[in-house]
KOLBA-77741 format. One line per 5 residues: for each residue z, x, y of N, C-alpha, C, O. Coordinates in Angstrom, 1 decimal, padded with zeros to 4 digits, m for minus. Layout:
<atoms>
Z:X:Y:Z:X:Y:Z:X:Y:Z:X:Y  ...
</atoms>
This chain:
<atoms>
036.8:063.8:139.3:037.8:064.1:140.3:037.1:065.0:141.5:036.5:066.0:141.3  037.4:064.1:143.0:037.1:065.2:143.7:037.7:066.3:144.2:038.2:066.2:145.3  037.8:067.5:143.5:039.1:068.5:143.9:038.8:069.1:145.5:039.4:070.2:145.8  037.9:068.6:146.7:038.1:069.0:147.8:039.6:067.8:148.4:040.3:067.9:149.4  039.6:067.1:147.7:041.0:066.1:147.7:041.9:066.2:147.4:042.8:065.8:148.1
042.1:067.1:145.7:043.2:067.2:145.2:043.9:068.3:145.4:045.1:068.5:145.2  043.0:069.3:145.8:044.2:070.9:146.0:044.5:071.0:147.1:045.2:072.0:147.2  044.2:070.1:148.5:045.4:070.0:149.6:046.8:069.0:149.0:048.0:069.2:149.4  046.3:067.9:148.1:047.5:066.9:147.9:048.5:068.0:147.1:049.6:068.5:147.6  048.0:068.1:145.9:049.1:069.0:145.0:049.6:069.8:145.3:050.7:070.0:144.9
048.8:071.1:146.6:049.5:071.7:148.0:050.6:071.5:148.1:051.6:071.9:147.5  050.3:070.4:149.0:051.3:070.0:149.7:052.5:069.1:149.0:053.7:068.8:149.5  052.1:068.8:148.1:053.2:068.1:147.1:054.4:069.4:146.7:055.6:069.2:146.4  053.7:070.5:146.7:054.4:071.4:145.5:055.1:072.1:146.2:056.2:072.5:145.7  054.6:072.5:147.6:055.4:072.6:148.6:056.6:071.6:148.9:057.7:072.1:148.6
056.7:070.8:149.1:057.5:069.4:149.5:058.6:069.6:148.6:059.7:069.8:149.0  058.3:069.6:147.2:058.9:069.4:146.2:059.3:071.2:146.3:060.5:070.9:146.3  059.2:072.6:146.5:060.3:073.3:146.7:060.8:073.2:147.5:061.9:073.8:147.3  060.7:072.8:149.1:061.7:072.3:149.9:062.8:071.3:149.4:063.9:071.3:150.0  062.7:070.7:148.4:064.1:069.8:147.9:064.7:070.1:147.1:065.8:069.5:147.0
064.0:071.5:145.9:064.3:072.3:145.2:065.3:073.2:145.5:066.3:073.3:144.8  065.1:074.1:146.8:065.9:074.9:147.6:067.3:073.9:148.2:068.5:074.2:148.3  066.6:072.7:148.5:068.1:072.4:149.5:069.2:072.3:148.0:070.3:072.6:148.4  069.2:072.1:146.9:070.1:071.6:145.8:070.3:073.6:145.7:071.5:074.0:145.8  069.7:074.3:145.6:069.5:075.3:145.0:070.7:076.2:146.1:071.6:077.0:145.7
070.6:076.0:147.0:071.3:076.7:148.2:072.5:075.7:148.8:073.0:075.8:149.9  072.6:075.0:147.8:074.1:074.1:147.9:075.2:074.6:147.3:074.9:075.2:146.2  076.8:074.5:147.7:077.5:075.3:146.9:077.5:074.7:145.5:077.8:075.5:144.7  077.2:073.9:145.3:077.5:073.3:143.8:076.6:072.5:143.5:076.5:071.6:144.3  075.8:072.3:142.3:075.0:071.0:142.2:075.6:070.8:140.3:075.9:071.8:139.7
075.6:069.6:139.8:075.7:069.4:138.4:074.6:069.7:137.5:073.5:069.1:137.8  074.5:070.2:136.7:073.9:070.3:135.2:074.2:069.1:133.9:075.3:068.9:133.5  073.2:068.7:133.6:073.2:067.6:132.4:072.2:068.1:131.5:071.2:068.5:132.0  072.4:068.1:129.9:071.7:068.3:129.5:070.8:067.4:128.5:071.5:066.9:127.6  069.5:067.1:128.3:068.5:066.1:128.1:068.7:066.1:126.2:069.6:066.9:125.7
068.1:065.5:125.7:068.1:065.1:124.4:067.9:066.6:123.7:068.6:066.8:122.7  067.4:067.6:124.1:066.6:068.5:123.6:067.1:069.5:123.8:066.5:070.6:123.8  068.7:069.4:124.2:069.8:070.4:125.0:069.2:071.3:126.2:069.9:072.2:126.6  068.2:071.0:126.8:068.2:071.9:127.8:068.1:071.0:129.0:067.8:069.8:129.1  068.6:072.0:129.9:069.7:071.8:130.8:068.4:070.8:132.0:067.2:070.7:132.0
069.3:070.5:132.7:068.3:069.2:133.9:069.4:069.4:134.9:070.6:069.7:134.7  068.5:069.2:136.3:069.7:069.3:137.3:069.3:068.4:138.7:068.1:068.1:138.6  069.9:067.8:139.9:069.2:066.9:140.4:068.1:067.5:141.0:067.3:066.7:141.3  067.7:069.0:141.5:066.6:069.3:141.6:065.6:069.3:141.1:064.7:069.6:141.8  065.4:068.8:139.4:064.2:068.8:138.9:063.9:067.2:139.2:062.8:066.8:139.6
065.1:066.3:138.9:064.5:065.1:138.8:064.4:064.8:140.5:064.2:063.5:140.5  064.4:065.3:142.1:064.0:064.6:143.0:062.8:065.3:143.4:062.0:065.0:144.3  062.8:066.5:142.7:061.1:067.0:142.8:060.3:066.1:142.0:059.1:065.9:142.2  061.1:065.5:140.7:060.0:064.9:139.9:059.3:063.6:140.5:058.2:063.2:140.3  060.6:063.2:141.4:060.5:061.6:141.6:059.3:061.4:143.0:058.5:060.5:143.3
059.6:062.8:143.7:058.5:063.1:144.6:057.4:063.4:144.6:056.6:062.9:145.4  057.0:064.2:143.6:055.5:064.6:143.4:055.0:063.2:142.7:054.5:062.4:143.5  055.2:062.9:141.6:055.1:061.3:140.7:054.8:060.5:141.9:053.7:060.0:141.9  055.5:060.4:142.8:055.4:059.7:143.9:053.8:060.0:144.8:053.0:059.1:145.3  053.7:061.0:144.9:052.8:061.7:145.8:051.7:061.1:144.9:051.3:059.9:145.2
051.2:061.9:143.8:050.1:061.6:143.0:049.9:060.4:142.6:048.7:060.4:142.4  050.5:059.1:142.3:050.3:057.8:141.9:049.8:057.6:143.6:048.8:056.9:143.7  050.2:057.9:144.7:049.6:057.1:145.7:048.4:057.8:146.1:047.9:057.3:147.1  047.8:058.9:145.7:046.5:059.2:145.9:045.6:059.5:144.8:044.5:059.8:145.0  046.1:059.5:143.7:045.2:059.3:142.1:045.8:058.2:141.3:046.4:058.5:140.2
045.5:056.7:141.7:046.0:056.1:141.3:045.7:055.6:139.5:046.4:055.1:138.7  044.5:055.7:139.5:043.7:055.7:138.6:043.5:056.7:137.6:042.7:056.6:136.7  044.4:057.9:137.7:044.7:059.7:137.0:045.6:059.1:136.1:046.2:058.1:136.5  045.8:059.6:134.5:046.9:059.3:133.9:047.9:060.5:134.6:047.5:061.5:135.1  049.1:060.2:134.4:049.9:061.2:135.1:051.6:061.6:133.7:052.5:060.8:133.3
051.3:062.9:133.5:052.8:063.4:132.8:053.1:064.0:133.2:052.4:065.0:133.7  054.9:063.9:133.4:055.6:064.5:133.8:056.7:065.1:132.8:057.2:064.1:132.2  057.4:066.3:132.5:058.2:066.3:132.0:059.3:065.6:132.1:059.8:065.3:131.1  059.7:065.2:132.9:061.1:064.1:133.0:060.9:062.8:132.5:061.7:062.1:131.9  059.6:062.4:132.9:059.2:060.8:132.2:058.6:060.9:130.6:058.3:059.9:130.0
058.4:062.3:130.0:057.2:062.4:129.1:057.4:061.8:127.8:056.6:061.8:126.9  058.9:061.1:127.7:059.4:060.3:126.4:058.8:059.0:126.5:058.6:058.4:125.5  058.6:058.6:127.7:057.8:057.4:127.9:056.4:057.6:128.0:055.7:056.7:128.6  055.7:058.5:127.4:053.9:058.6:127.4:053.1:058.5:126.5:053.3:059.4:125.7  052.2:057.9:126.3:050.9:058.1:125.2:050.1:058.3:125.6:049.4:057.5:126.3
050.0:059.8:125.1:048.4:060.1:125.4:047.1:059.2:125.7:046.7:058.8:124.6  046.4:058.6:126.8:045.4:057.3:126.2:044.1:057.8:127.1:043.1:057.1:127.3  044.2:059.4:127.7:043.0:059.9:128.8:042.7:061.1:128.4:043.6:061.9:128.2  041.5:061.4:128.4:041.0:062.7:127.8:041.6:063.3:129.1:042.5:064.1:128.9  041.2:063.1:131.0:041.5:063.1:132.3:043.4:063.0:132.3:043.9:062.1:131.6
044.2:063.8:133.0:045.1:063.8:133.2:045.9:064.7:134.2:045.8:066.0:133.9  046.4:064.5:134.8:047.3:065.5:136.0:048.6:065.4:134.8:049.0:064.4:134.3  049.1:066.7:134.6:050.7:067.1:134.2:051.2:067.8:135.2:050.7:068.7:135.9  052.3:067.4:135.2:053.8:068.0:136.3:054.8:068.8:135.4:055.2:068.1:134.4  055.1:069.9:135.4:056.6:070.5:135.5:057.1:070.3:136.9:056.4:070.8:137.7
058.0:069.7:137.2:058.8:069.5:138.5:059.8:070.6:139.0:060.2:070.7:140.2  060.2:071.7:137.7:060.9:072.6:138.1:060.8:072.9:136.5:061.1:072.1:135.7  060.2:074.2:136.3:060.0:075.2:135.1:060.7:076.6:135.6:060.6:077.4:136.6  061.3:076.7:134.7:062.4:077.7:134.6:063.9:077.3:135.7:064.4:077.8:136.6  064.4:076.0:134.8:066.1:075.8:135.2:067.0:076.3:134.6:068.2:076.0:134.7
066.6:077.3:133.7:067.7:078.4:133.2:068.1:079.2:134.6:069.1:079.5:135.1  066.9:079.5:134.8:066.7:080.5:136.1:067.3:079.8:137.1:068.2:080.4:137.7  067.0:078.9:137.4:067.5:077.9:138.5:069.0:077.9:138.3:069.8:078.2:139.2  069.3:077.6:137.4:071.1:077.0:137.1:071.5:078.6:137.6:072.2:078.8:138.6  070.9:079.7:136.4:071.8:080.8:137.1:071.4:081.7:138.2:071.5:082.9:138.3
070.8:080.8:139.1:070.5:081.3:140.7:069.5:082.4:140.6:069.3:082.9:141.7  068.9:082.9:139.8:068.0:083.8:139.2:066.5:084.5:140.1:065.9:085.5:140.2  066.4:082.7:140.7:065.0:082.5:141.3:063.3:082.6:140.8:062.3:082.4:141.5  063.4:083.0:139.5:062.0:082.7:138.8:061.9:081.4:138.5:061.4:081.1:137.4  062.3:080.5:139.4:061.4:079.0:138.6:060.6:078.5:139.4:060.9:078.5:140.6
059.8:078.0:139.0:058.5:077.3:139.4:057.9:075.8:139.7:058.0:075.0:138.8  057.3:075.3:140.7:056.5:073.6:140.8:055.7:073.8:139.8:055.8:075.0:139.5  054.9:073.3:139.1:053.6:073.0:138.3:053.2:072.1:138.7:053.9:071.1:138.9  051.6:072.2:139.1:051.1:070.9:139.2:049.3:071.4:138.4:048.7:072.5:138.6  049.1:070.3:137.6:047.5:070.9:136.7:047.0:069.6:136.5:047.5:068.6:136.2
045.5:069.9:136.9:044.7:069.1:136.7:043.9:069.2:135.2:043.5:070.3:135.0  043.8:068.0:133.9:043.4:068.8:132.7:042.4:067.2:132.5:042.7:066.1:132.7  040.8:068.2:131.6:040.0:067.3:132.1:039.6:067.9:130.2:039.6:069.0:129.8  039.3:066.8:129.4:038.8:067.1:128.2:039.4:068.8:127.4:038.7:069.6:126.8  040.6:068.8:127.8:041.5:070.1:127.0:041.8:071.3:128.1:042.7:072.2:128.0
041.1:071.2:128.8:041.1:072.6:129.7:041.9:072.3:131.1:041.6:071.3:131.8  042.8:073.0:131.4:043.3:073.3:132.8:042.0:073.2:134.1:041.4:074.3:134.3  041.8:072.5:134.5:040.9:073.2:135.4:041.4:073.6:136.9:040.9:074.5:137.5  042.3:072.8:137.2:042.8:073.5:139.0:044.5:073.6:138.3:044.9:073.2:137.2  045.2:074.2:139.7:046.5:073.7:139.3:046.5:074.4:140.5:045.6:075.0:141.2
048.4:074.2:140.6:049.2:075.2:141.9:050.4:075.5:141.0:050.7:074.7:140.1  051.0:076.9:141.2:052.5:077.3:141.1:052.9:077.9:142.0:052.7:079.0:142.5  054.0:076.5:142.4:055.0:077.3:143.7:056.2:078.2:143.2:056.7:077.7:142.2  056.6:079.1:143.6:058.1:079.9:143.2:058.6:079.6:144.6:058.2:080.5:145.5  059.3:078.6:145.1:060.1:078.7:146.6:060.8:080.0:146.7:060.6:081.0:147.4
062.0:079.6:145.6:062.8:081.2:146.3:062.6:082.4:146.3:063.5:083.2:146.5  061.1:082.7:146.0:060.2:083.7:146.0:059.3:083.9:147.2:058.7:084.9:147.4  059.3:083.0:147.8:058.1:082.8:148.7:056.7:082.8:148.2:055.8:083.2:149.1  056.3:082.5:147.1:055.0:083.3:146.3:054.0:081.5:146.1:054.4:080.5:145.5  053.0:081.6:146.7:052.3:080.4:146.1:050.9:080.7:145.8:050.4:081.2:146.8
050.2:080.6:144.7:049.5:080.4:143.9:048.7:079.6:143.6:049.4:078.8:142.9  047.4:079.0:143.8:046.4:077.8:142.9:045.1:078.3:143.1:044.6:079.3:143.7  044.6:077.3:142.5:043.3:077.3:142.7:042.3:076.7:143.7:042.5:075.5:144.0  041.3:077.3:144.2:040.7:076.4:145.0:039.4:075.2:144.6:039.2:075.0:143.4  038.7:074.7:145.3:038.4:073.3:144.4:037.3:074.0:143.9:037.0:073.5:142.8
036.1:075.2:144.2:035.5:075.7:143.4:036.0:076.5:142.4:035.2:077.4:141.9  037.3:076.4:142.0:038.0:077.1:140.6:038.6:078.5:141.0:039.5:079.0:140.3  038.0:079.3:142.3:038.6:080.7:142.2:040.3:080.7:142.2:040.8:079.6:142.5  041.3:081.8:141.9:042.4:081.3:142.3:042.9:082.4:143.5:042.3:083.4:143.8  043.7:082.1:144.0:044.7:082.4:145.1:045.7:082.7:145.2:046.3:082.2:144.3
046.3:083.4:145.9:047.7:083.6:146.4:047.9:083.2:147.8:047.6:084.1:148.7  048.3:082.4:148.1:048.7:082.1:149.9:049.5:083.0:150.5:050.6:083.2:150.0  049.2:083.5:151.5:050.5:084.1:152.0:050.7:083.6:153.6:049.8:083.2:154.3  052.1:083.7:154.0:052.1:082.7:155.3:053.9:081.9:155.3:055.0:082.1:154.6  053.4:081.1:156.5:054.4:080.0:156.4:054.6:079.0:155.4:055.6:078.4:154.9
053.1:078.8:155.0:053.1:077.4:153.7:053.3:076.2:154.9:054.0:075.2:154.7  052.6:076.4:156.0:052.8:074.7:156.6:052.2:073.7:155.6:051.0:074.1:155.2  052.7:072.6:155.1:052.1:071.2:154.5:050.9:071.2:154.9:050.3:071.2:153.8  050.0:071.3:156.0:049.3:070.6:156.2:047.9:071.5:156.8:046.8:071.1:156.9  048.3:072.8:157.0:047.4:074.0:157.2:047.4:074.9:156.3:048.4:075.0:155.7
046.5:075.6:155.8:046.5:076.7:155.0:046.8:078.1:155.8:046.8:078.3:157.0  047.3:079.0:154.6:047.6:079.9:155.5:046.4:080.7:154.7:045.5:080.2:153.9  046.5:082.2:155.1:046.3:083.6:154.8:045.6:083.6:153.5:046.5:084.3:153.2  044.8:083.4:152.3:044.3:083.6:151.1:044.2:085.0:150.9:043.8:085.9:151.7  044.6:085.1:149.1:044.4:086.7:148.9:043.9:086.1:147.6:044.5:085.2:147.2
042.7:086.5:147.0:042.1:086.4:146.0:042.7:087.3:144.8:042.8:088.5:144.7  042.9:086.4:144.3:043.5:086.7:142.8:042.3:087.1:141.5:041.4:086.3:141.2  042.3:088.2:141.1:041.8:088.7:139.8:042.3:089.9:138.8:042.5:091.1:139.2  042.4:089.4:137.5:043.3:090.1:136.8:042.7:091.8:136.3:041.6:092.1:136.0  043.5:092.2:136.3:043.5:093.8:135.9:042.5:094.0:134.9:042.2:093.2:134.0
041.9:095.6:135.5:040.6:096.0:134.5:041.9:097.1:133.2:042.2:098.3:133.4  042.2:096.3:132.4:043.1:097.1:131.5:042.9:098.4:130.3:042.0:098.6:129.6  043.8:098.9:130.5:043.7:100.6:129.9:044.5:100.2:128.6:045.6:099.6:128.9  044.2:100.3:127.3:044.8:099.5:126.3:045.5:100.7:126.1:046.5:100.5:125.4  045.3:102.1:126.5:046.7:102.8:126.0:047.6:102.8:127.3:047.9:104.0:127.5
048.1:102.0:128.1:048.8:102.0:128.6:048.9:100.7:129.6:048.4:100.6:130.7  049.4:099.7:129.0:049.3:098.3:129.4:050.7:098.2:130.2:051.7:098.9:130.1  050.4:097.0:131.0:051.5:096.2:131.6:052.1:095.0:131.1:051.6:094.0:131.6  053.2:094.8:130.2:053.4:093.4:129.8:054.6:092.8:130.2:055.7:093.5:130.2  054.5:091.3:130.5:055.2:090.7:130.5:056.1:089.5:129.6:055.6:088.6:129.0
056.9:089.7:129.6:057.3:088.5:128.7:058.4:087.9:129.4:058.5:088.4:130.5  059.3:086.8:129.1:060.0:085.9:129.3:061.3:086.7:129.4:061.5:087.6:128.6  062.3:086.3:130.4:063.4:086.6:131.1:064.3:085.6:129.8:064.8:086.1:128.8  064.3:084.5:130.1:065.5:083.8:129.4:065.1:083.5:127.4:066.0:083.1:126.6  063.8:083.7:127.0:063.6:083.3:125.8:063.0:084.7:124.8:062.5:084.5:123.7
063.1:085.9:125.2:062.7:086.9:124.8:063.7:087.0:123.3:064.8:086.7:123.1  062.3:087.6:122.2:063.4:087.5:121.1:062.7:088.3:120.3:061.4:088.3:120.4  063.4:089.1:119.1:062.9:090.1:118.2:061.3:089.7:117.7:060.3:090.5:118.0  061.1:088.4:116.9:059.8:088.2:117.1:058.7:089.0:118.2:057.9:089.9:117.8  058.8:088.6:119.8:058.2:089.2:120.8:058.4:090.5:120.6:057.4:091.2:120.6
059.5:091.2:120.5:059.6:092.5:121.0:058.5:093.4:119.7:058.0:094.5:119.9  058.4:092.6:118.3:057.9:093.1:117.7:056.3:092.9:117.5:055.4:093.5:116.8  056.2:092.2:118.0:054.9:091.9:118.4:054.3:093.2:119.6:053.3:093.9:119.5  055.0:093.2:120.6:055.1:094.0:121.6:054.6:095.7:121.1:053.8:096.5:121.6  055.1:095.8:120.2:055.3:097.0:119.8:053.8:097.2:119.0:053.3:098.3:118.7
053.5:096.4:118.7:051.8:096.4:118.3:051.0:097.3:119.7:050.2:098.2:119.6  051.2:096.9:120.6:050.0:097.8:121.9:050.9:099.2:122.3:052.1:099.3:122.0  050.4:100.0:123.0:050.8:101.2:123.3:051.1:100.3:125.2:050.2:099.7:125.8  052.4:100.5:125.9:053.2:099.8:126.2:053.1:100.9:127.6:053.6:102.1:127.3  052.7:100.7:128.8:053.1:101.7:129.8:054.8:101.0:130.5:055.8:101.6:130.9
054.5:099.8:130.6:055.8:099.2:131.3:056.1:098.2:131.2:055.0:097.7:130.9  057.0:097.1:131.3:057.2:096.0:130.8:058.2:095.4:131.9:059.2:096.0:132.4  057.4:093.8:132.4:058.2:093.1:133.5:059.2:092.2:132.6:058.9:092.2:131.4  060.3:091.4:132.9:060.7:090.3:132.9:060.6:089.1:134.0:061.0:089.3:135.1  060.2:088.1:133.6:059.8:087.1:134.6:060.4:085.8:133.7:060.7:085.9:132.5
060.6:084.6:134.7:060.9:083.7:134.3:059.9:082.5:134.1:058.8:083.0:134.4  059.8:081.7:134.0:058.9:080.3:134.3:057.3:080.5:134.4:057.0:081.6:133.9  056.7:080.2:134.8:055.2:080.1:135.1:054.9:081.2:135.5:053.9:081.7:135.1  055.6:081.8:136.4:055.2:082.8:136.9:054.7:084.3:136.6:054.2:085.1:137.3  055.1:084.2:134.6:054.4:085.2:134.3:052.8:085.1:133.7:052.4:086.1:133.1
052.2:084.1:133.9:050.9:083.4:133.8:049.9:084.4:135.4:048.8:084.9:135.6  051.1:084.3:136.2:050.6:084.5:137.4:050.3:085.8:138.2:049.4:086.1:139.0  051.3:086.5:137.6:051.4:088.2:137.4:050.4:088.9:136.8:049.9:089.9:137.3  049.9:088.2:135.6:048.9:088.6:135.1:047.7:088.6:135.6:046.8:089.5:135.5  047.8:087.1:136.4:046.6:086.7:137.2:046.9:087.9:138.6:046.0:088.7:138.8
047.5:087.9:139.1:047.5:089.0:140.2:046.7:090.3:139.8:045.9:091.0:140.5  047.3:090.5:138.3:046.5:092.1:138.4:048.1:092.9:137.8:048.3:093.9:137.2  048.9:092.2:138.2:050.6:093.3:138.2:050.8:093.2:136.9:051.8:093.8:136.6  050.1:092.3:135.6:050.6:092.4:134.2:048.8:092.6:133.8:047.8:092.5:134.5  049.1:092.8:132.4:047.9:093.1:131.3:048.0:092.0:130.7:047.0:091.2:130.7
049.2:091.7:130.1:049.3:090.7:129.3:050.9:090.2:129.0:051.9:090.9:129.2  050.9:088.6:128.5:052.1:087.6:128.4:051.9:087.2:127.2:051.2:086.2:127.0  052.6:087.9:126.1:052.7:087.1:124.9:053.7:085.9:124.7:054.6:086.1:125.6  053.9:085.0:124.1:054.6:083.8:124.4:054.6:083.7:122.4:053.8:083.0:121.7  055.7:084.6:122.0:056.2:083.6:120.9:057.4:082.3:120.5:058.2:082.5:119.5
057.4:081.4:121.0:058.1:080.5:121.1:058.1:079.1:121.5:057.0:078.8:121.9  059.0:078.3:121.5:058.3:076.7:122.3:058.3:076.6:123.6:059.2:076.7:124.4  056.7:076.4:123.7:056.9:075.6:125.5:055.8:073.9:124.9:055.1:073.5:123.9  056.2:073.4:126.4:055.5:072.2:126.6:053.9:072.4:127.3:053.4:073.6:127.5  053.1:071.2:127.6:051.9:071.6:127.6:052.4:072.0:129.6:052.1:072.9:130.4
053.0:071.1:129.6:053.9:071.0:131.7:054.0:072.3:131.8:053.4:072.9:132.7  054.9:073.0:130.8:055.3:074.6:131.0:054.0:075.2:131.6:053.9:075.8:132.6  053.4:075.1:130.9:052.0:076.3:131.1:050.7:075.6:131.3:049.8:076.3:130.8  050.1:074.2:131.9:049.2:073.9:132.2:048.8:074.6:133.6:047.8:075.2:133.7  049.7:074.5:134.5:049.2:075.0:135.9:049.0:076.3:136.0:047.8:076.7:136.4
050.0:077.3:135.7:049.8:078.8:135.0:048.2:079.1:134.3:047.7:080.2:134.6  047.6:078.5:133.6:046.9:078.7:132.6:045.6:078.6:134.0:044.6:079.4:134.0  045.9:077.7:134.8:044.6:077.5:135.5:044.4:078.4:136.2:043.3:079.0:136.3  045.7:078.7:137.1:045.3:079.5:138.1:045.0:081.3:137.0:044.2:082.1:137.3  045.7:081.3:136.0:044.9:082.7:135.2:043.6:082.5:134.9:042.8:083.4:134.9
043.3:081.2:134.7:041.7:081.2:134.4:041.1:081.1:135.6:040.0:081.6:135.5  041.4:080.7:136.8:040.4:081.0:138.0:040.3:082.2:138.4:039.2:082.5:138.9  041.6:083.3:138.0:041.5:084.7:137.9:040.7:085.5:137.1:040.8:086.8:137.2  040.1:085.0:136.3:039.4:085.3:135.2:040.3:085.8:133.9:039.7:086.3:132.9  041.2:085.6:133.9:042.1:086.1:132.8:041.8:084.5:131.6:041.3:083.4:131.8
042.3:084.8:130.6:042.1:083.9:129.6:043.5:083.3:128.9:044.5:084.0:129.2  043.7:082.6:128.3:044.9:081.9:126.9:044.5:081.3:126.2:043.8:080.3:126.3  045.3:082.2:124.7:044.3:081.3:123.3:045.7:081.5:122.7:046.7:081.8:123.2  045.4:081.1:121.6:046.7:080.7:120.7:046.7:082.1:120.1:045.9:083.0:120.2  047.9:082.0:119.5:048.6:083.2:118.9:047.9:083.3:117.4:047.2:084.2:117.2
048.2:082.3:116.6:047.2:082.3:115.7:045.8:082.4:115.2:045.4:082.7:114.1  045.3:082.2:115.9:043.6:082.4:115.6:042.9:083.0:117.0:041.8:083.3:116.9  043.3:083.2:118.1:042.9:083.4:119.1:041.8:082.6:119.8:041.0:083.0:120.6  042.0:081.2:119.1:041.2:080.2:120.2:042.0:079.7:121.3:043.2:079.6:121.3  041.1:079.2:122.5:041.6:078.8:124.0:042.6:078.0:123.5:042.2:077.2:122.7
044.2:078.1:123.9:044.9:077.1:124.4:044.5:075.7:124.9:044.4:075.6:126.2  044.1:074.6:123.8:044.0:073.4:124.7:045.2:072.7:124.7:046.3:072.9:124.3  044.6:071.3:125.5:045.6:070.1:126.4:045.4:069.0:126.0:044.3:068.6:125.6  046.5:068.2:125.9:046.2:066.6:125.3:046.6:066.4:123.7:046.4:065.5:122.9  047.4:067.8:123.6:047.9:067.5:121.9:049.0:066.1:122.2:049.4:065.4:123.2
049.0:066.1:121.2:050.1:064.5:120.3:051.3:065.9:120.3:051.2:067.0:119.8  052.5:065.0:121.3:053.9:065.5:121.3:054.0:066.6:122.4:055.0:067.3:122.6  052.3:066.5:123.1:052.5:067.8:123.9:053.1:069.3:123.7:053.4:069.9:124.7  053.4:069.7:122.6:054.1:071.1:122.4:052.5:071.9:121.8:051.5:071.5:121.1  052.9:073.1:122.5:052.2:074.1:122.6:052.3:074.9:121.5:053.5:075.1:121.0
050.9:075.7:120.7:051.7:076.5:119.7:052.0:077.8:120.5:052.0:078.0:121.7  052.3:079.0:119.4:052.4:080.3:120.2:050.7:080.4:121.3:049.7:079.8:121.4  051.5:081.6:122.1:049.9:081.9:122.8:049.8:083.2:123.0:050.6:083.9:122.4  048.9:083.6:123.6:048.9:084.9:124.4:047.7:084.8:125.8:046.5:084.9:125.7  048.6:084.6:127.0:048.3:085.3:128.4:047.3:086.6:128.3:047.8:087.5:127.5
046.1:086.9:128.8:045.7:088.2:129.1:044.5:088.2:130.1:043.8:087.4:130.7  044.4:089.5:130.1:043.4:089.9:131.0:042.1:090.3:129.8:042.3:090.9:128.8  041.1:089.7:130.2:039.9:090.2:129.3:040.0:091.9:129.2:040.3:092.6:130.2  039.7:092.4:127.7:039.4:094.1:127.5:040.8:094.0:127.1:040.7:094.8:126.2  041.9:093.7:127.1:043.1:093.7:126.1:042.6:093.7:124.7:042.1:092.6:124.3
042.7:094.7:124.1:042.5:094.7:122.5:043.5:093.9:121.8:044.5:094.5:121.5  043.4:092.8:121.4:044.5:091.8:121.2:044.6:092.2:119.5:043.8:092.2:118.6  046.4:092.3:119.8:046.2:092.3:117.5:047.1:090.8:117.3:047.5:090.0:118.1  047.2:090.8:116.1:047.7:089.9:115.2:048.5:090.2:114.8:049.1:089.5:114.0
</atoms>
């Protein structure tokens, strides 16, 4: 892959795709349906889906490509693959919340290597650049110009007094007791990808994740923390989080910045 190609396209896709995100989102009314798996779908996820899918089949045509909306129709058959969340965090989305996120990740033999996460109604965009560092854009976000770059690197952490984040809509005694393992200065709530990204900024220490996500959820997230130098390994043994499992589900994880004294 040449990523001097693909982190303007996914750019500009992820952009595009919260421009269509917002028009549904800032409509008086849009419908909610819910998918096999009871969680909720709305036409904003599927015309970002149908857009970006779009975007990427006509300039990596030869990429396998998953998307959460199509992913009942996939078999794994490429070590090489682009995954899409089209809209991660529609809890947040449905209740006007504004923590949800584009995903777009490039994953090449298990590992995230580039990605972007847009938060439109945040104004906050995030990726990596094609030599891996990551970013924060700040600006207008024109399609087709870059704006402003602020280099992203994660916090030199004080383990008696950490920053953590966890999950807005899936937070649950499990986490909190887990939580209660580090000596705790302050604690954010965030929704969708974007607490992958917090971390990567430097504004969290660490994102424990006890619960189900997909690999869509947290491929792009994962990249841009690892261009930040921040790491994700599994909850259980503390090896790297890889990509390309069968069924795509993620086990637990934990988000962090290196020098986090991580327990069990």
């Amino acid at each position: 892959m040449d990523f001097t190609v693909l982190i303007p396209v996914i750019r500009r896709l992820a952009l595009e795709a919260g421009d269509r995100i917002l028009q549904v989102y800032n409509s008086p009314d849009f419908d909610v349906k819910s998918k096999s798996d009871a969680s909720p779908v709305t036409e904003a996820d599927e015309a970002a889906d149908a857009l970006i899918s779009a975007g990427l089949r006509a300039a990596f045509p030869d990429v396998t490509l998953i998307t959460e909306e199509q992913a009942d129709s996939h078999a794994l058959t490429a070590s090489t693959f682009l995954i899409v969340d089209p809209l991660d965090g529609t809890k947040e989305f449905v209740q006007r919340r504004g923590d949800f996120t584009v995903n777009i990740a490039y994953v090449e033999n298990g590992i995230p290597l580039r990605g972007v996460v847009y938060a439109p109604a945040q104004g906050r965009l995030f990726y990596t650049l094609p030599g891996g560092d990551a970013v924060e854009e700040i600006g207008a976000f024109d399609k087709d110009v870059t704006g402003d770059l602020v280099p992203m690197a994660v916090s030199r952490p004080n383990n008696a007094a950490l920053m953590v984040v966890a999950s807005k809509s899936h937070r649950d005694a499990a986490t909190d007791d887990y939580i209660a393992k580090y000596a705790v200065k302050d604690m954010k709530s965030a929704g969708s990808s974007l607490k992958f990204c917090l971390v990567a900024t430097g504004e969290a220490d660490l994102y424990p994740r006890l619960g189900r996500t997909m690999e869509w959820d947290t491929a792009a997230g994962d990249a841009v923390l690892r261009g930040a130098g921040g790491q994700v390994v599994r909850f259980d043994d503390h090896t790297p989080l890889a990509y390309g499992k069968a069924g795509w589900d993620n086990p637990f994880f934990i988000a962090y910045a290196p020098g986090v004294d991580l327990k069990k």
